[in-house]
C-alpha positions as CSV (number, residue, x, y, z in Angstrom):
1,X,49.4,63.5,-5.7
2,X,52.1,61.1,-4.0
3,X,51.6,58.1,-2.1
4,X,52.2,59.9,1.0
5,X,49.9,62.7,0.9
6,X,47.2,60.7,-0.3
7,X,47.7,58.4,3.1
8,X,48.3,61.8,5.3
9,X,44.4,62.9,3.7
10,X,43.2,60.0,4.5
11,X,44.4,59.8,8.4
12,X,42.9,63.4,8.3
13,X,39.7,62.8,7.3
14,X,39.6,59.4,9.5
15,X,40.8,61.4,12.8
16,X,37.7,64.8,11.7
17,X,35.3,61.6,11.5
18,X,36.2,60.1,14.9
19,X,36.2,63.8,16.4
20,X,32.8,64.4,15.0
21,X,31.5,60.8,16.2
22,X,32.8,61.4,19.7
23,X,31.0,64.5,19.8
24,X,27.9,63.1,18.7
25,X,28.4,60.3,21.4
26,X,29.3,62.5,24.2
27,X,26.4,65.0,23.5
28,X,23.8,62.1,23.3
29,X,25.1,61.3,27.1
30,X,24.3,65.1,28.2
31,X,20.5,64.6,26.7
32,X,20.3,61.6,28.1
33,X,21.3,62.5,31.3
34,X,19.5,65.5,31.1
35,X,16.5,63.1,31.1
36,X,17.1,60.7,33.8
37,X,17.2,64.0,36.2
38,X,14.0,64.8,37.2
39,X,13.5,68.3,37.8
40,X,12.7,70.1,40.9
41,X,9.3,70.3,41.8
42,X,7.8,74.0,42.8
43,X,7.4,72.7,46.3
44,X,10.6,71.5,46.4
45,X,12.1,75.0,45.1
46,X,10.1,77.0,47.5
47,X,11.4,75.1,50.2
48,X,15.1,75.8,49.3
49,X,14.8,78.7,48.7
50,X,12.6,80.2,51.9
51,X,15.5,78.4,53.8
52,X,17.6,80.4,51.9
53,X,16.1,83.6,53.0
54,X,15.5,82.5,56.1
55,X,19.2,81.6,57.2
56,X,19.8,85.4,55.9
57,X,17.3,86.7,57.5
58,X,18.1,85.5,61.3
59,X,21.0,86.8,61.3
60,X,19.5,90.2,61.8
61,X,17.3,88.6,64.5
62,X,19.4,87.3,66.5
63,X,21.1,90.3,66.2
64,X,18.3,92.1,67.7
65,X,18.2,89.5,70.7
66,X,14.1,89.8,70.9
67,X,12.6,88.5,73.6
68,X,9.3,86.4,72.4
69,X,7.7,83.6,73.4
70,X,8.5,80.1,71.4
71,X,5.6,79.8,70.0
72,X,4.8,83.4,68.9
73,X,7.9,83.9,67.3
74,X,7.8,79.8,65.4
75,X,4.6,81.2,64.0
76,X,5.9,84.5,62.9
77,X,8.5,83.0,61.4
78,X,6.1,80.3,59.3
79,X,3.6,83.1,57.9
80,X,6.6,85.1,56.8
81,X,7.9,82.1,55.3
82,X,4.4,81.7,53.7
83,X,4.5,85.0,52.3
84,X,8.1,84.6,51.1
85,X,7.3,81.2,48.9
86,X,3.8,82.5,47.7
87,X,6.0,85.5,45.8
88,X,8.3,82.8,44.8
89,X,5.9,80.4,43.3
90,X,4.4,82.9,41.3
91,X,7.7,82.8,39.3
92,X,7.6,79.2,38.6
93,X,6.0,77.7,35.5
94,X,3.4,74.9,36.1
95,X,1.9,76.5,39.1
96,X,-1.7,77.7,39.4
97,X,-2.1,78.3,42.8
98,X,0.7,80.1,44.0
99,X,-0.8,80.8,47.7
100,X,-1.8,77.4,48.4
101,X,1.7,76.1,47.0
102,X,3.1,78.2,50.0
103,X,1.1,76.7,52.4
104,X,2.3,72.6,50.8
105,X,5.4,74.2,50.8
106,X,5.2,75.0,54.6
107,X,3.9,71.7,55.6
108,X,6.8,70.1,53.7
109,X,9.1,71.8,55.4
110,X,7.8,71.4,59.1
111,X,7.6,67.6,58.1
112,X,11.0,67.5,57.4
113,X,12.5,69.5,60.2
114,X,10.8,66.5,62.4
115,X,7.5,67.9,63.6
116,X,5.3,65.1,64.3
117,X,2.8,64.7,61.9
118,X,-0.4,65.2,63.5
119,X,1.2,68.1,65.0
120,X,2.2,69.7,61.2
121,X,-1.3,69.2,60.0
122,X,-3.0,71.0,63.4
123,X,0.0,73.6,62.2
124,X,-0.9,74.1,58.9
125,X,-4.6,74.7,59.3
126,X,-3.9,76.9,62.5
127,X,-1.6,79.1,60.0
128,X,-4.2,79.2,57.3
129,X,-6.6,80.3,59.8
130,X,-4.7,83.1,61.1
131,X,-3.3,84.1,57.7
132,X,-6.3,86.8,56.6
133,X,-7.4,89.4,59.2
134,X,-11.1,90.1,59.5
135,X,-11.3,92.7,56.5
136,X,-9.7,89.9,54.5
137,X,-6.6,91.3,54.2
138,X,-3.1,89.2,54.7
139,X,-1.6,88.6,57.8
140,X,1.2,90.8,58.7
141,X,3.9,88.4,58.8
142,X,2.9,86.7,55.4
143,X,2.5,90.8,53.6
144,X,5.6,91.3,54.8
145,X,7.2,88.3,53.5
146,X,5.3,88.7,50.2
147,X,6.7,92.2,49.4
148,X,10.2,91.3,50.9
149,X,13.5,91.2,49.1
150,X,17.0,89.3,49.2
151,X,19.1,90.8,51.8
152,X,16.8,93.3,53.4
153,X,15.7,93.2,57.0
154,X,11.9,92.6,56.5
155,X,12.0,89.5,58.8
156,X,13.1,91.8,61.7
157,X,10.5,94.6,60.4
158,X,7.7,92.0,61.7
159,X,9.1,91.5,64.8
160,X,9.3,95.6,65.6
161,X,5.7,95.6,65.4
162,X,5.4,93.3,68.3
163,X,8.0,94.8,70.6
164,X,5.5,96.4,73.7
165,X,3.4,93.6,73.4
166,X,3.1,92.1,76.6
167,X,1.1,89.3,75.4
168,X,3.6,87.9,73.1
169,X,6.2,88.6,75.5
170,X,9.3,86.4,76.2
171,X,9.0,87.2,79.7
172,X,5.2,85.8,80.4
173,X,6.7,82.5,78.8
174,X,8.5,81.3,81.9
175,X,5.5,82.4,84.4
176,X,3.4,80.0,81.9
177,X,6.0,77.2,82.1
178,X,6.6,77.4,85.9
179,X,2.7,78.1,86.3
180,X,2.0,74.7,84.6
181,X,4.3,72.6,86.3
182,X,2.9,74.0,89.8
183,X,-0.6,73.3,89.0
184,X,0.5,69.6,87.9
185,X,2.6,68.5,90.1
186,X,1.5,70.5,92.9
187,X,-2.4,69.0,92.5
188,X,-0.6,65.3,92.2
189,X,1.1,65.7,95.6
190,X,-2.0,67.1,97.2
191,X,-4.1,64.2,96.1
192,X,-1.2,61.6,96.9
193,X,-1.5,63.0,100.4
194,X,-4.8,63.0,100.5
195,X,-5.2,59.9,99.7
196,X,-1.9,58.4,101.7
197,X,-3.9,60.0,104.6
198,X,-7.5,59.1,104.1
199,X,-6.1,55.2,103.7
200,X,-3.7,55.0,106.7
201,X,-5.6,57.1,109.1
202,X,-9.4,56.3,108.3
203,X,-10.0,53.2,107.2
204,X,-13.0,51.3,105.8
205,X,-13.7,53.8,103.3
206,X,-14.4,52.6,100.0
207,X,-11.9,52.9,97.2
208,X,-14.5,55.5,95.2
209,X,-14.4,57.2,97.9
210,X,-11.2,57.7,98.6
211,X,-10.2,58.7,95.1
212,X,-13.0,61.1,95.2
213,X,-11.4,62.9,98.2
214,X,-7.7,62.7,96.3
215,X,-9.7,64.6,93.6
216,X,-11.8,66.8,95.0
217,X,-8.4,67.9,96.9
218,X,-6.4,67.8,94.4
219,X,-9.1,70.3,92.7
220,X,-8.9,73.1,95.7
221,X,-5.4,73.5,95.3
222,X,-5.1,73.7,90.8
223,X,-8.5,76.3,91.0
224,X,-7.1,78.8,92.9
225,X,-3.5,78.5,91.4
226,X,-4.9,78.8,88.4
227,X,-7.2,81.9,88.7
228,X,-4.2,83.5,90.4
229,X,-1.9,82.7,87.3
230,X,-4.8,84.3,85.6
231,X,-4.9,87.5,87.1
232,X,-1.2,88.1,87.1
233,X,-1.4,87.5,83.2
234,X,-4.8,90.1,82.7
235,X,-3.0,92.8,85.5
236,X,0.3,93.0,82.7
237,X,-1.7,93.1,79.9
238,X,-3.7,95.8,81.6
239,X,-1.0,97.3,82.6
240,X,1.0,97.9,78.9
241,X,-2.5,99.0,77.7
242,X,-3.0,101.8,79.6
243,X,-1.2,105.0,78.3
244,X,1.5,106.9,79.4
């Protein structure tokens, strides 16, 4: 063998040796990166994924333009949500508890949409209470959201089963609203009047006194308000339960 072959060998063996430790470099990098990133945790992954399914799944609401009251249809929304990530956590390795990693999973998520905390935890224990019916079975919402699918309509399915009720009714919501802010402001005036009244126009009462009569005033006006509020709500449920 000549000179120069022998020195072209050698530059091919010394450029295969660099290939091979470059690979051996480069793949050391991708394990070790592969161990710096932790992996998702099955909270974590329930929560993507129900928001997944959930921004699919509202667009067939909205659609529908129901007419609920906020807070029915928030907690409609959570126990289907709840039924949606227990199905999902059953897929996950490392979980023994699928159910109650729905319910975590719920409470992480209204913590990070904002909810104050107290408020998530009153949440989460007011969903778990209402989340088996008397027999035992599941909730509606939640069975629903258990047996649901990717791109099917089962979000919307719930809300059909509430569409003649009355007492989840969008349109009772306002009556509520406009009902409460009556009662409040409307029994403050009455015993700033009261008590405007009792001070200019009759004085040397004592201060007990007078805040007595503000109350006791303010009291006769939020009763009867409030018992009429009351029968206007029990006269449409009546109503929608009577049959045709």
């Amino acid at each position: 063998m000549s000179n120069k072959e022998q020195d072209s060998a050698i530059t091919t063996e010394q450029i295969s040796t660099q290939k091979e430790v470059m690979e051996a470099v480069s793949a050391e990098k991708v394990s070790a990166e592969k161990m710096t990133v932790p992996d998702k945790s099955p909270v974590d992954a329930c929560v993507d994924y129900a928001r997944e399914i959930l921004s699919e799944q509202l667009v067939t609401v909205k659609a529908r333009n129901y007419d609920y009251a906020p807070e029915f249809r928030d907690l409609t929304i959570q126990h289907y949500l709840i039924g949606v990530m227990w199905k999902f956590a059953e897929s996950l390795e490392g979980v023994k508890d699928p159910r109650e990693t729905a319910f975590v999973a719920i409470e992480t998520m209204l913590t990070r949409d904002g909810m104050n905390p107290k408020k998530v935890i009153n949440r989460v224990e007011f969903l778990k209470k209402m989340s088996r019916m008397e027999d035992g079975t599941n909730a509606l919402a939640i069975a629903i959201g258990y047996d649901s699918c990717p791109g099917d309509q089962s979000l919307a399915e719930v809300f059909d089963h509430y569409v003649d009720d009355t007492r989840v009714s969008g349109a009772l919501w306002p009556l509520y609203d406009r009902g409460k802010k009556t009662i409040l402001y409307g029994g403050l005036f009455i015993a700033f009047v009261v008590i405007w009244f009792i001070t200019l126009f009759m004085p040397g009462n004592t201060t007990l006194s007078i805040l007595a009569a503000g109350l006791i005033s303010a009291a006769l006006f939020v009763i009867p308000v409030f018992l009429v509020g009351l029968l206007i709500y029990f006269l449409k449920i009546k109503k929608t339960k009577q049959p045709d």
